[in-house]
Backbone as numpy.savetxt, mean C-alpha at the origin, in Angstrom:
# Nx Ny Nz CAx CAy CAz Cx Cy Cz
-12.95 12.85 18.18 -12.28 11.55 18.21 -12.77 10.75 19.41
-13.06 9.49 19.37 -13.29 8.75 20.60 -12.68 7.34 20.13
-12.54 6.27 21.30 -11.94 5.28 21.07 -13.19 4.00 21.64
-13.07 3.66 21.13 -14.67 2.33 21.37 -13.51 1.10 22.18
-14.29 0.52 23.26 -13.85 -0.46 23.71 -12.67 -1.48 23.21
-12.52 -1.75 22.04 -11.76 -2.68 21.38 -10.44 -1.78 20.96
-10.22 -0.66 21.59 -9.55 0.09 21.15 -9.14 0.59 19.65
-10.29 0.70 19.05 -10.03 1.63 17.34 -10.42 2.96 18.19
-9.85 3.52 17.08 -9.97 4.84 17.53 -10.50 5.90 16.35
-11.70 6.45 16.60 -12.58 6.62 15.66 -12.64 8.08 15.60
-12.51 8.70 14.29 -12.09 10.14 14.02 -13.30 10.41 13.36
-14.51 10.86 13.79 -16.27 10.66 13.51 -16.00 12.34 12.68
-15.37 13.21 13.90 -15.48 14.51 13.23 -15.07 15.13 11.95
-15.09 13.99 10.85 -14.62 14.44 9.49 -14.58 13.57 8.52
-14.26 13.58 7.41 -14.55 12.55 6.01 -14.09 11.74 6.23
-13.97 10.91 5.14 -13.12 10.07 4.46 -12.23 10.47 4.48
-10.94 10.01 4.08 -9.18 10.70 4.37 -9.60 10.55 2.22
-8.70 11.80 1.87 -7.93 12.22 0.54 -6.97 10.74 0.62
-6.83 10.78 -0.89 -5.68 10.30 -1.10 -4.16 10.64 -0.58
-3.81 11.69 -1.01 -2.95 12.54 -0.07 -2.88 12.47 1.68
-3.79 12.52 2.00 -4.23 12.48 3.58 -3.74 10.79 4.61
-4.37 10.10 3.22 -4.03 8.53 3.36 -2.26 8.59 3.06
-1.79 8.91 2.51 -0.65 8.55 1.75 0.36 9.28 3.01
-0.17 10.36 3.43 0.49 10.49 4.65 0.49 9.87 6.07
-0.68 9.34 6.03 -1.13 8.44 7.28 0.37 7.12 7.22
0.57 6.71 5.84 0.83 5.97 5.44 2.49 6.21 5.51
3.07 6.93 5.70 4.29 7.34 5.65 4.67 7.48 7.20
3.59 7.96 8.05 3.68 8.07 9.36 4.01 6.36 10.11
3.47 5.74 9.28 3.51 4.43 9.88 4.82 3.56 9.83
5.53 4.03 8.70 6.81 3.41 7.98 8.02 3.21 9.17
8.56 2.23 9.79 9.46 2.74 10.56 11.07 3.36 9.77
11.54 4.20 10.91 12.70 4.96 10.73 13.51 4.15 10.42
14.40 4.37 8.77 15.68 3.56 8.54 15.23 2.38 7.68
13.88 2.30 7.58 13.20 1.18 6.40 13.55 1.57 4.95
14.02 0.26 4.23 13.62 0.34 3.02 12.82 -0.54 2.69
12.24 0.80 1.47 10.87 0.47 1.26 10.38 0.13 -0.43
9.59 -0.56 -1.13 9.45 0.12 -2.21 7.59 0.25 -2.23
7.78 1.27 -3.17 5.91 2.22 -2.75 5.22 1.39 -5.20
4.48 0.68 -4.72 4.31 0.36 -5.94 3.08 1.46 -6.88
3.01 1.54 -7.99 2.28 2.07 -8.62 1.17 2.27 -8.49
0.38 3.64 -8.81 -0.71 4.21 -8.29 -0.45 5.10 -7.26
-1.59 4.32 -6.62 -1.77 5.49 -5.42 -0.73 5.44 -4.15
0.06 4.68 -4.40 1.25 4.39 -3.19 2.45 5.40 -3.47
2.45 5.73 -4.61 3.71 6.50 -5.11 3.77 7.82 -4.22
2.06 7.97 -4.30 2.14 9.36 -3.31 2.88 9.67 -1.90
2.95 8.50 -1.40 3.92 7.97 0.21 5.02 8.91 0.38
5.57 8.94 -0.95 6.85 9.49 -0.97 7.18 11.01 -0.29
6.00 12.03 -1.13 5.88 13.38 -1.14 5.32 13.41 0.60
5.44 12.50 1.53 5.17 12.66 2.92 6.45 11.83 3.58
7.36 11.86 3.38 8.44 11.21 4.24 9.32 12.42 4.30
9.81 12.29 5.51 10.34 13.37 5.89 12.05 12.61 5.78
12.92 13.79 5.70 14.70 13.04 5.47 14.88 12.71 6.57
14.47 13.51 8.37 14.53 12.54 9.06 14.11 11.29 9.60
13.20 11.00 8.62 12.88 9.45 8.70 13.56 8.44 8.81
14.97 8.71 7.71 15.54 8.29 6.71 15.01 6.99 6.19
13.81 7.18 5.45 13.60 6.09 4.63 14.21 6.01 3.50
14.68 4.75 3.07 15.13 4.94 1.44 14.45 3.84 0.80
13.96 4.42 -0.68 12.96 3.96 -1.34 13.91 3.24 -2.26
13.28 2.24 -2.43 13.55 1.13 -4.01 12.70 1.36 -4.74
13.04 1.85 -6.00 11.85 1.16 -7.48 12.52 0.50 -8.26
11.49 -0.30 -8.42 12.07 -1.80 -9.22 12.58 -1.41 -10.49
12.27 0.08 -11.16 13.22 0.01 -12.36 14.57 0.16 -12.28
15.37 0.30 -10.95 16.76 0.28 -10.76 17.23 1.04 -9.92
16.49 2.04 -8.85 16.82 2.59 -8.21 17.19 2.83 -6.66
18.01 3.42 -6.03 17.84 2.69 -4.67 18.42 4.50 -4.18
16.91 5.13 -3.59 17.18 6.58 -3.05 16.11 7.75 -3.60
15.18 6.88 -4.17 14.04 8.01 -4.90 14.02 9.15 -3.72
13.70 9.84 -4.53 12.50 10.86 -3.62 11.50 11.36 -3.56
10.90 12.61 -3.30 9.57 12.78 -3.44 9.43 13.25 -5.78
7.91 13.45 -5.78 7.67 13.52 -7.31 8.30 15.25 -7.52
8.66 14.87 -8.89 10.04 16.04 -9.26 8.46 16.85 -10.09
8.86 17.89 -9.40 8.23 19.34 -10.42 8.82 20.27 -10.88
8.00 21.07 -11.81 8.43 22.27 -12.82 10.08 21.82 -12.95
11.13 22.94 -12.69 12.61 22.62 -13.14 13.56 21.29 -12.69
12.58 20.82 -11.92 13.36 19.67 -11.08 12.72 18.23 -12.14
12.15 18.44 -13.13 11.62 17.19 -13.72 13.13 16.90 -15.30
13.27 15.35 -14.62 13.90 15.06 -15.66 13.71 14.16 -16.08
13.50 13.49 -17.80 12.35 12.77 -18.21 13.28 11.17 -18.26
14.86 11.71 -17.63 15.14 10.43 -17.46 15.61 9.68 -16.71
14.51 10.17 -15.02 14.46 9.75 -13.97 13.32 9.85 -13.55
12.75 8.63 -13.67 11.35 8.06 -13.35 11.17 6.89 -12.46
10.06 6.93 -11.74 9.97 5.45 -11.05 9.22 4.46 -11.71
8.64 3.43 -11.25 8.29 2.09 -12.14 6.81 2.75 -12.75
6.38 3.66 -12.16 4.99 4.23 -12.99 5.55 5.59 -13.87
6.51 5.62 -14.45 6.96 6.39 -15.32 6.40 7.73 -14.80
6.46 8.51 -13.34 6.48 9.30 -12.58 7.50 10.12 -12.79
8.21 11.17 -13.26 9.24 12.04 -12.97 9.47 11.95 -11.08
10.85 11.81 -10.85 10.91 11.78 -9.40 11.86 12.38 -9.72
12.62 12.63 -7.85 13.96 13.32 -7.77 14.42 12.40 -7.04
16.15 12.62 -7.11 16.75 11.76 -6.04 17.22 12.75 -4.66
17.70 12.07 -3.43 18.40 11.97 -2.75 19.56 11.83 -2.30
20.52 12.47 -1.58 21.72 12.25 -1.66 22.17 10.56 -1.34
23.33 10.23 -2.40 23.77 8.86 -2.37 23.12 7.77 -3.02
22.11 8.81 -3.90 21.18 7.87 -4.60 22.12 6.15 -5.55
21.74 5.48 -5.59 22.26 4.76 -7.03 21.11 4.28 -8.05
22.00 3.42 -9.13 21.30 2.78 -10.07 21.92 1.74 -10.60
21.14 0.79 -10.86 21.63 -0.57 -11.05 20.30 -1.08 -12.17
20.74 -2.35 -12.24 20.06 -3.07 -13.29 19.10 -3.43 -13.22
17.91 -3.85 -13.85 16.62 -4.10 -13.89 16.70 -5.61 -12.80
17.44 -6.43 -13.44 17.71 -7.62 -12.56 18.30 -7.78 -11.07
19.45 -6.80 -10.88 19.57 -6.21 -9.76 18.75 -6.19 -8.85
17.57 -5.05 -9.19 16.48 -4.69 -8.83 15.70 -5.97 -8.13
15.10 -6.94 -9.04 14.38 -7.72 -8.82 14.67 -8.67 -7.78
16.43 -8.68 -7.89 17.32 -9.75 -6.59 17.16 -9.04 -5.67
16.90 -7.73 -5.11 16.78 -7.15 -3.95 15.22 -7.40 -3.60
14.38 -7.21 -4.44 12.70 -7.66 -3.79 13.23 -9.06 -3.42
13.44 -9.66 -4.34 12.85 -11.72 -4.06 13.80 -12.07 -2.82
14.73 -10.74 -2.64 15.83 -11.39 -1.75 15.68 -11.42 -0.26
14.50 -10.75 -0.30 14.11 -10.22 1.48 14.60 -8.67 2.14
15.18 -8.41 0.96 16.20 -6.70 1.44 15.48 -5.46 1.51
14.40 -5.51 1.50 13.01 -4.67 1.48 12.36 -4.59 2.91
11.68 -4.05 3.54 11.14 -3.96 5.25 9.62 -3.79 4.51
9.69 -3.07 3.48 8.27 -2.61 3.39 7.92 -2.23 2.06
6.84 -3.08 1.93 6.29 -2.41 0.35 4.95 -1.97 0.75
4.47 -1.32 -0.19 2.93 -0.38 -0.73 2.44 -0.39 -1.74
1.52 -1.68 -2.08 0.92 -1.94 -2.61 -0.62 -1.50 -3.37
-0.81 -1.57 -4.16 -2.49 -1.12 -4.48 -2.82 -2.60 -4.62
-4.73 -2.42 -4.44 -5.33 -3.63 -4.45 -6.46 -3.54 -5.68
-7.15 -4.97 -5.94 -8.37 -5.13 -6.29 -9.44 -5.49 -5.22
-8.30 -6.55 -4.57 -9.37 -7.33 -3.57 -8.32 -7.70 -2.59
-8.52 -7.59 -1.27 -8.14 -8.34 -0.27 -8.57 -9.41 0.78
-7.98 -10.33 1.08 -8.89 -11.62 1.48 -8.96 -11.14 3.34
-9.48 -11.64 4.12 -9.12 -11.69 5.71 -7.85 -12.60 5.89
-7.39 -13.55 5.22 -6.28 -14.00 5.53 -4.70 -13.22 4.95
-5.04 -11.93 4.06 -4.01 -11.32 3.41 -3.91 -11.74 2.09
-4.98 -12.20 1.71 -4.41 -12.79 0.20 -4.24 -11.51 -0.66
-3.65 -11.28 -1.97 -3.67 -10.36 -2.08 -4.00 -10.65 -3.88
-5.07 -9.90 -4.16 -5.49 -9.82 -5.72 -5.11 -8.22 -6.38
-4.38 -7.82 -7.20 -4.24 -6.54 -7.49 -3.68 -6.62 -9.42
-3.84 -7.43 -9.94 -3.44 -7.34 -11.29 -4.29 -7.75 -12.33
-5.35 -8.18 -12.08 -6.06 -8.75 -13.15 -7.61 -9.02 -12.41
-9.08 -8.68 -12.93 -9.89 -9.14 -12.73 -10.22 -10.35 -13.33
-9.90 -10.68 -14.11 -10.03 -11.99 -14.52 -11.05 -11.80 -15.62
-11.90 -10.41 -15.76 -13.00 -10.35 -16.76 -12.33 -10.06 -18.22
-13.25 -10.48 -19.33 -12.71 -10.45 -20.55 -12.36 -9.54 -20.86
-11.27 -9.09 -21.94 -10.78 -8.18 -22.19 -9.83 -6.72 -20.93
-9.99 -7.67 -20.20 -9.73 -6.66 -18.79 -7.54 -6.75 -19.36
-7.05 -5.55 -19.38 -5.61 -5.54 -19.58 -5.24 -5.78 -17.66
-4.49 -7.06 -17.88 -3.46 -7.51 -16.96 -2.57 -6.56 -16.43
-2.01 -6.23 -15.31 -0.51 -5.38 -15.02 -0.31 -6.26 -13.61
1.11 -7.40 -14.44 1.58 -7.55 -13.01 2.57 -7.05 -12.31
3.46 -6.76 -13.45 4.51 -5.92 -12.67 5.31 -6.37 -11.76
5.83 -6.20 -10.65 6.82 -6.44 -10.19 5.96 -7.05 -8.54
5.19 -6.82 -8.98 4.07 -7.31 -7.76 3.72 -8.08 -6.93
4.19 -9.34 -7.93 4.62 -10.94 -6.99 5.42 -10.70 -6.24
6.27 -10.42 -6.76 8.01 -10.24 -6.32 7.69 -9.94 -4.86
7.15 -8.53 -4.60 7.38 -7.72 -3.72 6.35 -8.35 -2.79
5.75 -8.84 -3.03 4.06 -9.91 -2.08 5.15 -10.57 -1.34
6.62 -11.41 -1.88 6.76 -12.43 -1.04 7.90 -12.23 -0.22
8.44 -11.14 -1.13 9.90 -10.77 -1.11 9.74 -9.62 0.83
9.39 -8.68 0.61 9.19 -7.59 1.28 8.80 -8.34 2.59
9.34 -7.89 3.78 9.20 -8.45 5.12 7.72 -8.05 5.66
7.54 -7.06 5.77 5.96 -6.08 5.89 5.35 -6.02 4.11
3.98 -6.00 3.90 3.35 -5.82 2.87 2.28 -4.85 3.34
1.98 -3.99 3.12 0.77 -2.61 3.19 0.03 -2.60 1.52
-1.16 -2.92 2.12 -1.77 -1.80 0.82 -2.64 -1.00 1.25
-2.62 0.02 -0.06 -3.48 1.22 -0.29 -3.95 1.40 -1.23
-5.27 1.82 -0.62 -6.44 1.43 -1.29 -7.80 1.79 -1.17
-9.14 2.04 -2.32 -10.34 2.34 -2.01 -10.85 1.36 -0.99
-11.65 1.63 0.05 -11.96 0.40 0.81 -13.29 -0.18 0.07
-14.08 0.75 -1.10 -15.21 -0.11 -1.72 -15.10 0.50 -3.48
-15.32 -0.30 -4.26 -15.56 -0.20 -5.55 -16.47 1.11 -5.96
-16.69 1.53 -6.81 -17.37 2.31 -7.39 -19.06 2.14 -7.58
-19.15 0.43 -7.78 -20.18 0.01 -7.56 -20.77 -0.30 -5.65
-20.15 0.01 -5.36 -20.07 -0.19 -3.55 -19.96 -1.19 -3.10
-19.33 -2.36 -3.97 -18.75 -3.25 -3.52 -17.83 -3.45 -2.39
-17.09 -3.95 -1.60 -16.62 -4.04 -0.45 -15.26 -5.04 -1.53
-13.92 -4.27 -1.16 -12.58 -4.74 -1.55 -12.20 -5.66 -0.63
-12.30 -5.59 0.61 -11.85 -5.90 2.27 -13.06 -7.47 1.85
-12.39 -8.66 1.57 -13.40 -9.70 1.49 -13.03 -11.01 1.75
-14.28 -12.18 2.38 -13.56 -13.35 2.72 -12.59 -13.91 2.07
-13.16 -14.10 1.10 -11.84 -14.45 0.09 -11.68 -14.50 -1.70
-10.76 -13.88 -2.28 -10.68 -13.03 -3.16 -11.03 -13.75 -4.95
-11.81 -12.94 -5.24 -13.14 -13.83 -6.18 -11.82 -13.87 -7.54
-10.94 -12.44 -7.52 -9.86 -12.07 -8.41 -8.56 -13.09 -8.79
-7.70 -13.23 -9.72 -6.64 -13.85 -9.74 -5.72 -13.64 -8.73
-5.00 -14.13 -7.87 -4.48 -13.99 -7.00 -2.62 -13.46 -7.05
-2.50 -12.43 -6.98 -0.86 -11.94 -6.68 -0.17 -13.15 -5.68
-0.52 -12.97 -4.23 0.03 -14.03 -3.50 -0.79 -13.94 -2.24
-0.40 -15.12 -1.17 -1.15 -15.85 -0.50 -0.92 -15.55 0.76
-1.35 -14.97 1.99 -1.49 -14.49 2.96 0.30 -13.91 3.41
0.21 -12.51 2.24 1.28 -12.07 2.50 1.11 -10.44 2.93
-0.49 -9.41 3.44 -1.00 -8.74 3.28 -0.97 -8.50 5.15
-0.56 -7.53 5.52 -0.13 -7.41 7.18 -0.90 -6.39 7.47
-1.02 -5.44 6.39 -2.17 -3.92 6.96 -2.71 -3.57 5.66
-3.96 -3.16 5.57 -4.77 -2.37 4.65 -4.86 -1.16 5.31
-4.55 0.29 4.04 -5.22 1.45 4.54 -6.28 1.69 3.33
-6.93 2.09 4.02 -8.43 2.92 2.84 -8.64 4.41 3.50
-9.39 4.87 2.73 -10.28 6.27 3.08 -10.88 6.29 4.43
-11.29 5.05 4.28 -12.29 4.69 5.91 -11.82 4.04 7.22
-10.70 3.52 6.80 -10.12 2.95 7.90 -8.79 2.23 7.95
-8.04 2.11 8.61 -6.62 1.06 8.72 -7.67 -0.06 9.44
-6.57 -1.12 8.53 -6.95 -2.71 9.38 -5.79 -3.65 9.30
-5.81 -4.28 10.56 -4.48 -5.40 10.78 -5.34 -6.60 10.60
-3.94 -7.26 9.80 -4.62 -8.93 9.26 -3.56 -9.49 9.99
-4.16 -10.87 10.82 -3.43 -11.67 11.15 -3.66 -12.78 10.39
-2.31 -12.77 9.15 -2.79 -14.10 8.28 -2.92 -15.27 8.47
-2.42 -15.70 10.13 -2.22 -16.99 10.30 -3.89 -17.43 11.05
-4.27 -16.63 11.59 -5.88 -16.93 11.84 -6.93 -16.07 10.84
-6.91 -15.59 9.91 -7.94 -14.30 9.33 -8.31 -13.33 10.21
-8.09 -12.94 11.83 -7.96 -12.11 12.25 -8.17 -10.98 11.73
-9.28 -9.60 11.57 -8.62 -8.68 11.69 -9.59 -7.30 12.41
-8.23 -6.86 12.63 -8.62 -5.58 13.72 -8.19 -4.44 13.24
-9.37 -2.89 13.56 -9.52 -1.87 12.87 -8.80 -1.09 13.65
-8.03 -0.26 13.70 -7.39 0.51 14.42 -7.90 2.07 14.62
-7.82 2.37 13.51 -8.75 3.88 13.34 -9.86 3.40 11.99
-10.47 4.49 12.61 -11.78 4.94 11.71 -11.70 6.31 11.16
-12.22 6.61 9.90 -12.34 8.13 9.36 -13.29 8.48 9.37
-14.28 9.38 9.59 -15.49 10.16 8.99 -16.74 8.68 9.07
-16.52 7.70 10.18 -17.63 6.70 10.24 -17.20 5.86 11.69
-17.72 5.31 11.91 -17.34 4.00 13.10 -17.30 2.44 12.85
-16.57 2.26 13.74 -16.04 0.68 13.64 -17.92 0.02 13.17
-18.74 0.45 13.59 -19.96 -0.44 13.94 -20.68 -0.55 12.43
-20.55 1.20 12.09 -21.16 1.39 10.43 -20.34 0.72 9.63
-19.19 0.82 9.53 -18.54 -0.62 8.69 -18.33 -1.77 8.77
-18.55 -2.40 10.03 -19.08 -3.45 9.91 -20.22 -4.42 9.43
-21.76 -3.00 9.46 -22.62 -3.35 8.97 -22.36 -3.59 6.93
-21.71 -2.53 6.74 -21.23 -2.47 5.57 -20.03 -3.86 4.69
-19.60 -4.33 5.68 -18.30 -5.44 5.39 -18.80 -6.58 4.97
-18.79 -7.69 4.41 -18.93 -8.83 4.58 -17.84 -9.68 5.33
-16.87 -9.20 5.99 -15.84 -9.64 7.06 -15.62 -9.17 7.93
-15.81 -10.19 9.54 -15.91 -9.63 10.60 -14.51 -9.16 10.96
-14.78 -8.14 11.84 -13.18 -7.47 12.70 -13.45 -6.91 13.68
-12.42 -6.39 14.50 -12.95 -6.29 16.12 -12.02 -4.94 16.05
């Protein structure tokens, strides 16, 4: 581990972070007593790393307020799921309420923190995650707006490059747009980064299995 002048702090001696690995990074960050909601995909995993003394309590927008981590073997019941039709378990004091309910608690501001997945992220926080816009491409917006404007903190998680090695982390987002500089931290495999949406600001905090310098060469957006 070493820390480069600008203070990131660069973890050279090992990969890319797992999904899992990320998803815990990602839980570590959450403050104590937040509610949160963790959106579909790869955010759901957040859960299976929060510890009860955290006490985080999770929202999913299909009505719930107290998830817990993903329910296995005897603990799966097929009619308690989160918004990605996940078998979960609850927590003590769990409730359930109405789909609409639900949605008045995102738009309402009663959220500290959501976890988002991306397509594309802008340097100002824009945030693209439901639609490429290419033909035939199936749409999922989901509850997604909501939580872009609603949620006090916004996180996503996420590949930091496409399959084609495209770069997600971009000036500004070629994709249909979720919402508009509402995006406060990106985590990827390769690195956490803070967006300051009000200047495009952004700064890398840690590095995984590379350095601030090799991804920069790699970025098409500068960060310090």
């Amino acid at each position: 581990m070493t820390r480069t002048p600008a203070g990131t702090v660069e973890h050279v001696d090992r990969g890319p972070l797992t999904r899992d690995e990320l998803a815990a990074v990602i839980a570590r960050d959450i403050p104590a007593g937040s509610y949160v909601n963790l959106g579909i995909g790869q955010p759901t995993l957040v859960a299976d790393h929060l510890s009860p003394d955290d006490a985080v309590v999770l929202h999913t927008e299909n009505g719930m307020l107290g998830m817990g981590p993903a329910a296995r073997g005897d603990d799966i019941d097929p009619d308690l799921t989160n918004a990605g039709k996940i078998a979960v378990t609850e927590m003590p004091g769990a409730s359930y309420f109405h789909h609409a309910d639900s949605f008045a608690m995102m738009r309402g501001g009663h959220l500290d923190v959501c976890v988002l997945g991306a397509l594309q992220v802008s340097r100002y926080g824009d945030l693209a995650n439901w639609h490429t816009g290419e033909p035939g491409a199936i749409p999922a917006v989901g509850g997604a707006m909501d939580l872009a404007i609603g949620a006090k903190k916004v996180f996503v998680m996420m590949d930091l490059f496409t399959k084609d090695g495209a770069a997600k982390l971009v000036p500004s987002c070629t994709y249909p747009l979720t919402g508009l500089r509402c995006v406060s931290r990106v985590y990827t495999e390769h690195a956490i980064f803070d967006i300051d949406t009000a200047t495009g600001t952004i700064r890398t905090s840690e590095t995984f299995g590379t350095t601030a310098a090799d991804l920069a060469a790699r970025l098409p957006v500068r960060f310090s």
